[in-house]
C-alpha positions as MATLAB code, in Angstrom:
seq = 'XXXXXXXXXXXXXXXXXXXXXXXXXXXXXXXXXXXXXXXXXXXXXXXXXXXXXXXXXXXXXXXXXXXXXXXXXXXXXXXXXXXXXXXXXXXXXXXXXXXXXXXXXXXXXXXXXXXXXXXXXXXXXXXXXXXXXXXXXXXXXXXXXXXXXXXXXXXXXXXXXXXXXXXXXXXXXXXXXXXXXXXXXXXXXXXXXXXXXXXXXXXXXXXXXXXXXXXXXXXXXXXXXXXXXXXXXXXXXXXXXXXXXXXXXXXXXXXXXXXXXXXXXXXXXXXXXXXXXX';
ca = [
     -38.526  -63.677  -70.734;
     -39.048  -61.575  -73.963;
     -37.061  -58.759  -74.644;
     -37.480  -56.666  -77.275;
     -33.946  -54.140  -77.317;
     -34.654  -50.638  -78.864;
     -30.907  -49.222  -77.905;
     -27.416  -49.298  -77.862;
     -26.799  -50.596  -81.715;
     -29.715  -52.684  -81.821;
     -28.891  -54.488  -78.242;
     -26.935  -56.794  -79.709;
     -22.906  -57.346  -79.158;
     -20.661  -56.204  -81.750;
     -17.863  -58.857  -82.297;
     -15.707  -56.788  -84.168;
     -15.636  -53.793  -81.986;
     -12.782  -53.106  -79.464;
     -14.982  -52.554  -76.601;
     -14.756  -55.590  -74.331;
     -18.011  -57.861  -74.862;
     -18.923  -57.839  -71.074;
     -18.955  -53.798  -71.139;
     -21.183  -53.861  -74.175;
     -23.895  -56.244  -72.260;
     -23.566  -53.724  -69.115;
     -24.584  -51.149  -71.712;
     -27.576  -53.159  -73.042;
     -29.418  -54.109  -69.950;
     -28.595  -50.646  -68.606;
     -30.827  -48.790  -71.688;
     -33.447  -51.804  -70.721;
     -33.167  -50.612  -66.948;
     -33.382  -46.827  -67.947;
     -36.612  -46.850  -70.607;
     -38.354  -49.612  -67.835;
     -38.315  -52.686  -70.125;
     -36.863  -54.065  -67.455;
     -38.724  -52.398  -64.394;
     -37.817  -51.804  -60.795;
     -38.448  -55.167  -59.022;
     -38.005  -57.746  -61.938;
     -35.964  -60.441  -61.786;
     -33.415  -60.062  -65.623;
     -33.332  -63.223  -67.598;
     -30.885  -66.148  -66.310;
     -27.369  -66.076  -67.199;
     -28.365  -69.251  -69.791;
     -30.941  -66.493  -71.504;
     -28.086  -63.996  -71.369;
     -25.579  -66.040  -73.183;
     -27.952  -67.876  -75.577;
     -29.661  -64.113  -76.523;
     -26.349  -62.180  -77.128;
     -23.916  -65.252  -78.035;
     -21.654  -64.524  -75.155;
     -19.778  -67.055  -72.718;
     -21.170  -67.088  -69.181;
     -18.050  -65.125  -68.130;
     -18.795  -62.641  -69.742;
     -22.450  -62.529  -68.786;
     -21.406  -62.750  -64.922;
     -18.883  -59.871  -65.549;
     -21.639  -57.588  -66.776;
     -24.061  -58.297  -63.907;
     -21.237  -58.198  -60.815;
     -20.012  -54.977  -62.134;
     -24.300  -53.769  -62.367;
     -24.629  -55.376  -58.679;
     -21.863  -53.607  -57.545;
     -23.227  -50.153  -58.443;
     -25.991  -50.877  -57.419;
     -28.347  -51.044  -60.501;
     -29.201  -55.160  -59.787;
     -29.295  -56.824  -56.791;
     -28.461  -60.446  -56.132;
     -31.275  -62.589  -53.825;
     -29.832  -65.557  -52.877;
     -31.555  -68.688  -54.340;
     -33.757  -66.603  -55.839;
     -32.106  -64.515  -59.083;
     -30.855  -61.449  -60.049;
     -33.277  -58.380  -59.564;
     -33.650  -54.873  -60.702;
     -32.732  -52.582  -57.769;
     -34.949  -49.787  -56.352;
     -33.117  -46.715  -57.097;
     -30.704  -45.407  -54.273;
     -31.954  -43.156  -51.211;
     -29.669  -39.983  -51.559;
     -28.713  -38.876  -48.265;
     -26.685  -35.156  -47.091;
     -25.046  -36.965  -43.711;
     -21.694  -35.723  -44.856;
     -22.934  -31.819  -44.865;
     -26.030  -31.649  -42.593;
     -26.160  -32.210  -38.673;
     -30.095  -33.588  -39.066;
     -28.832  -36.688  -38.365;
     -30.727  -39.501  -40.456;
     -34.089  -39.756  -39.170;
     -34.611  -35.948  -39.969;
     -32.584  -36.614  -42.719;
     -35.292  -39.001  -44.610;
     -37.978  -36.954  -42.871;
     -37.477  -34.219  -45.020;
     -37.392  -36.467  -48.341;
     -41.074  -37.226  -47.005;
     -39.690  -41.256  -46.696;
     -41.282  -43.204  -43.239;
     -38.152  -44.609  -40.789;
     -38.096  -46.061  -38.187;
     -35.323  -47.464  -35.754;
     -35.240  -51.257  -34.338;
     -33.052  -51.215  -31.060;
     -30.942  -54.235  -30.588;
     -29.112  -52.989  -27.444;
     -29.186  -49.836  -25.341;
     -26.897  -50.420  -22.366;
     -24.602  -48.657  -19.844;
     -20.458  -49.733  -20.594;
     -17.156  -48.978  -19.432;
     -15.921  -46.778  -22.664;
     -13.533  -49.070  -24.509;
      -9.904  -46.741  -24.917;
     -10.736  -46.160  -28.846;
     -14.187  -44.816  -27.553;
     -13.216  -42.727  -24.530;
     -10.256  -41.519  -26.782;
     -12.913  -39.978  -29.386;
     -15.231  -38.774  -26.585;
     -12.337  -37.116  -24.281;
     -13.043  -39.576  -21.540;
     -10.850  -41.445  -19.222;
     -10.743  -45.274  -19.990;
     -13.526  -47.549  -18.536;
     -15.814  -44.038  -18.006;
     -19.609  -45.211  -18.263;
     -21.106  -44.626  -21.773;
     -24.366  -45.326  -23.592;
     -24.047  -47.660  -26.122;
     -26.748  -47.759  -28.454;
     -27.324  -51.076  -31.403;
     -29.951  -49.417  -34.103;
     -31.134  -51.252  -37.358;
     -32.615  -48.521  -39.506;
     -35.070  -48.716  -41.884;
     -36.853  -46.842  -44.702;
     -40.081  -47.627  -45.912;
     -39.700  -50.542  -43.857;
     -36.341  -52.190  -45.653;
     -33.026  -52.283  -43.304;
     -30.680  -49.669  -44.466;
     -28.228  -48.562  -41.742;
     -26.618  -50.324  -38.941;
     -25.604  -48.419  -36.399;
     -23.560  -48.201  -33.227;
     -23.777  -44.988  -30.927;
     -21.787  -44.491  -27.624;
     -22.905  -41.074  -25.370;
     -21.397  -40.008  -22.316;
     -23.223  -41.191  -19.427;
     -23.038  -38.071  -16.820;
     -23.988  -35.656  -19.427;
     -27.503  -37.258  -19.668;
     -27.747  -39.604  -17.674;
     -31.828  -40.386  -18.011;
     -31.580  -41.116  -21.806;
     -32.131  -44.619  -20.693;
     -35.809  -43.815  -20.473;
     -35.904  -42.443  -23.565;
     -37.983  -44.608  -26.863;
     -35.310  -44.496  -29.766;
     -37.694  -46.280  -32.400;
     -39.716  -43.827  -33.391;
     -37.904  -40.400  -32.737;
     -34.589  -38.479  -33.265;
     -31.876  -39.236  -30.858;
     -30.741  -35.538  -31.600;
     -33.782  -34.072  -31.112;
     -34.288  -35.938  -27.758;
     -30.732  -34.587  -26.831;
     -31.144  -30.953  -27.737;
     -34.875  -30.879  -26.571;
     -34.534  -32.905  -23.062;
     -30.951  -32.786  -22.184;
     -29.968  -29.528  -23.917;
     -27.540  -30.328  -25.481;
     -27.719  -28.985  -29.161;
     -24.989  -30.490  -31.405;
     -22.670  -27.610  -33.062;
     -20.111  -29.801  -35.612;
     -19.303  -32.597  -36.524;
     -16.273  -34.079  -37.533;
     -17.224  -37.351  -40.131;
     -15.254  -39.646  -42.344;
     -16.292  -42.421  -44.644;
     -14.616  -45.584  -46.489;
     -16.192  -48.865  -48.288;
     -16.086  -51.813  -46.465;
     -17.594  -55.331  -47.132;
     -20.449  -56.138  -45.171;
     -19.328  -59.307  -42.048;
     -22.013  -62.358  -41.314;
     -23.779  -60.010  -38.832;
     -23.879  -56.868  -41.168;
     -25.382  -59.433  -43.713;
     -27.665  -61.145  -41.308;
     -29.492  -57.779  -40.362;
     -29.380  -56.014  -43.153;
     -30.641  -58.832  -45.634;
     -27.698  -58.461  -48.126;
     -25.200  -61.298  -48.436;
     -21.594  -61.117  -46.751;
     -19.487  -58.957  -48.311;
     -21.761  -57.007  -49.958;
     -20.703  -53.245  -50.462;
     -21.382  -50.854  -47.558;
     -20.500  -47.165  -46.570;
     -19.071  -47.052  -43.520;
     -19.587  -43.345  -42.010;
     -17.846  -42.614  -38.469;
     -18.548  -39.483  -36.290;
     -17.422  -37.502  -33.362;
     -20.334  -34.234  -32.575;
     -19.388  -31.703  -30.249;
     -20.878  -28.935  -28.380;
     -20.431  -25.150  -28.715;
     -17.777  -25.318  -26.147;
     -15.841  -28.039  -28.001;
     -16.859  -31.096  -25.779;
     -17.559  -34.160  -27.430;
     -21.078  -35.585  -27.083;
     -21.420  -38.361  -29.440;
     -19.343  -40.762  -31.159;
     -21.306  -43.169  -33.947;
     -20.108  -45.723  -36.676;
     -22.975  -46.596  -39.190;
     -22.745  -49.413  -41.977;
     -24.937  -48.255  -44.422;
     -26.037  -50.526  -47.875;
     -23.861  -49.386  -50.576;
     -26.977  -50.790  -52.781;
     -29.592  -48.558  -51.265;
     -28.436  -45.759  -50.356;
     -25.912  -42.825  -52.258;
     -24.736  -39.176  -50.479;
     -24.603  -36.098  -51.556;
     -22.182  -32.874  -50.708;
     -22.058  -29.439  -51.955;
     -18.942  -28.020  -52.965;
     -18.052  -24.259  -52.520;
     -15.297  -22.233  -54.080;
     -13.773  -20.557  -51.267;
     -11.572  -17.750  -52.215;
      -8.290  -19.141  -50.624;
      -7.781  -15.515  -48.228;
     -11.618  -16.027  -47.425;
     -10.893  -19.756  -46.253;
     -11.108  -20.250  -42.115;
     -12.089  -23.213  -40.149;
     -15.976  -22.640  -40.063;
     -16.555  -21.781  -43.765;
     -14.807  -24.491  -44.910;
     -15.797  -28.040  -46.061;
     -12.598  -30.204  -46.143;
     -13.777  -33.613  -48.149;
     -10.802  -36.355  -47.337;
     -10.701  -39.894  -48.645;
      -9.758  -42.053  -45.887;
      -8.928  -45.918  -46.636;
     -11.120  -46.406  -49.873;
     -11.225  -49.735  -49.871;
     -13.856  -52.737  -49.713;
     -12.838  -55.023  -46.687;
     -14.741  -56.565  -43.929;
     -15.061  -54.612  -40.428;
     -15.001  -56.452  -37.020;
];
């Protein structure tokens, strides 16, 4: 592959210079990325290319392109290359109660839901805990794979109480809200929310469905919604790619003798870290 470099001093590295050579290289096929010499979809030269084109070692090379992977500018396909990545799906989970099919509704992107399991269980403690419940009560526990435009994005595990709609069973989950079936069928409209969310590494099975390799970056977001009376209704983790998809929250200033419970948005960082989840 030919490239022809029109930024960043010429897109070449400058040996005397104390910026680190790797960080330099990051710059360079970041100007490529942003004026579409290198387009959404293509795969960037090999790592031979890279070093023999900028006179670098192939540590230095691999530095550059983990650090662009890992922010999710390339993406890695295994036996394949290194690609340019589609730009990231910005979602408002962490201010709005849509919920995420509504969420990418509204962004005018096409979702859809694959259910791997939707079962009755006895609520393990660290579920019935979050949902008020007494060990072993019967939940729903529904396995979704998410997708956007047809590409896996979210993996996600919901648990319900069981007596407070206990037909949901019937209910399609593919192709429709969950919280519109609960507010519309059930009646039971969702008031708050209470979310947190961390980086984790993605495990074999995270991998496996979502098509990234193990221990890829995701966002792991975890929620408890409650009615108007306080009671706790659902309870949801949900892995989603750290490559595909970014979130967004507005941030008020609050006069501090203005401040209560409902008007404000407390943001706390919980366990940033990139590990792999059971």
């Amino acid at each position: 592959m030919v490239i022809n470099n029109r930024r960043n001093s010429n897109g070449y590295i400058n040996k005397k210079s104390v910026i680190p050579y790797y960080y330099q290289l990051k710059e360079i096929l970041k100007a490529l990325i942003e004026e579409n010499i290198l387009s959404q979809g293509e795969q960037i030269p090999s790592e031979n290319e890279l070093c023999q084109r900028y006179e670098v070692s192939r540590t230095v090379v691999r530095q550059a392109i983990n650090e662009m992977v890992y922010e999710g500018l390339l993406i890695r396909k295994k036996g394949k290359g290194t690609y340019v990545a589609k730009p990231k799906i910005s979602g408002s989970l962490m201010q709005s109660l849509n919920g995420f099919y509504k969420d990418m509704v509204v962004k005018d992107l096409k979702t859809n839901s694959e259910v791997l399991d939707f079962s009755i269980v006895d609520a393990p403690r660290k579920i019935a805990d979050r949902l008020q419940l007494e060990p072993g009560s019967k939940t729903f526990k529904i396995d979704r794979l998410r997708f956007v435009n047809d590409e896996p994005i979210v993996y996600v595990i919901t648990y319900i109480p069981y007596d407070l709609c206990p037909n949901l069973i019937n209910e399609d989950l593919a192709n429709q809200s969950l919280y519109e079936v609960m507010d519309k069928k059930f009646n039971l409209r969702i008031y708050k929310s209470r979310r947190s969310i961390e980086a984790v590494g993605a495990t074999e099975k995270n991998a496996l469905l979502l098509g990234i390799e193990t221990g890829a970056p995701l966002f792991l977001l975890k929620s408890i919604s409650y009615l108007q009376d306080g009671m706790p209704v659902e309870y949801y983790e949900a892995k989603h790619r750290g490559d595909r998809i970014g979130f967004e929250v507005d941030i008020i200033n609050i006069p501090l003798d203005k401040k209560s419970d409902s008007d404000n948005v407390s943001l706390k960082i919980l366990n940033i870290s990139s590990r792999k989840q059971d």
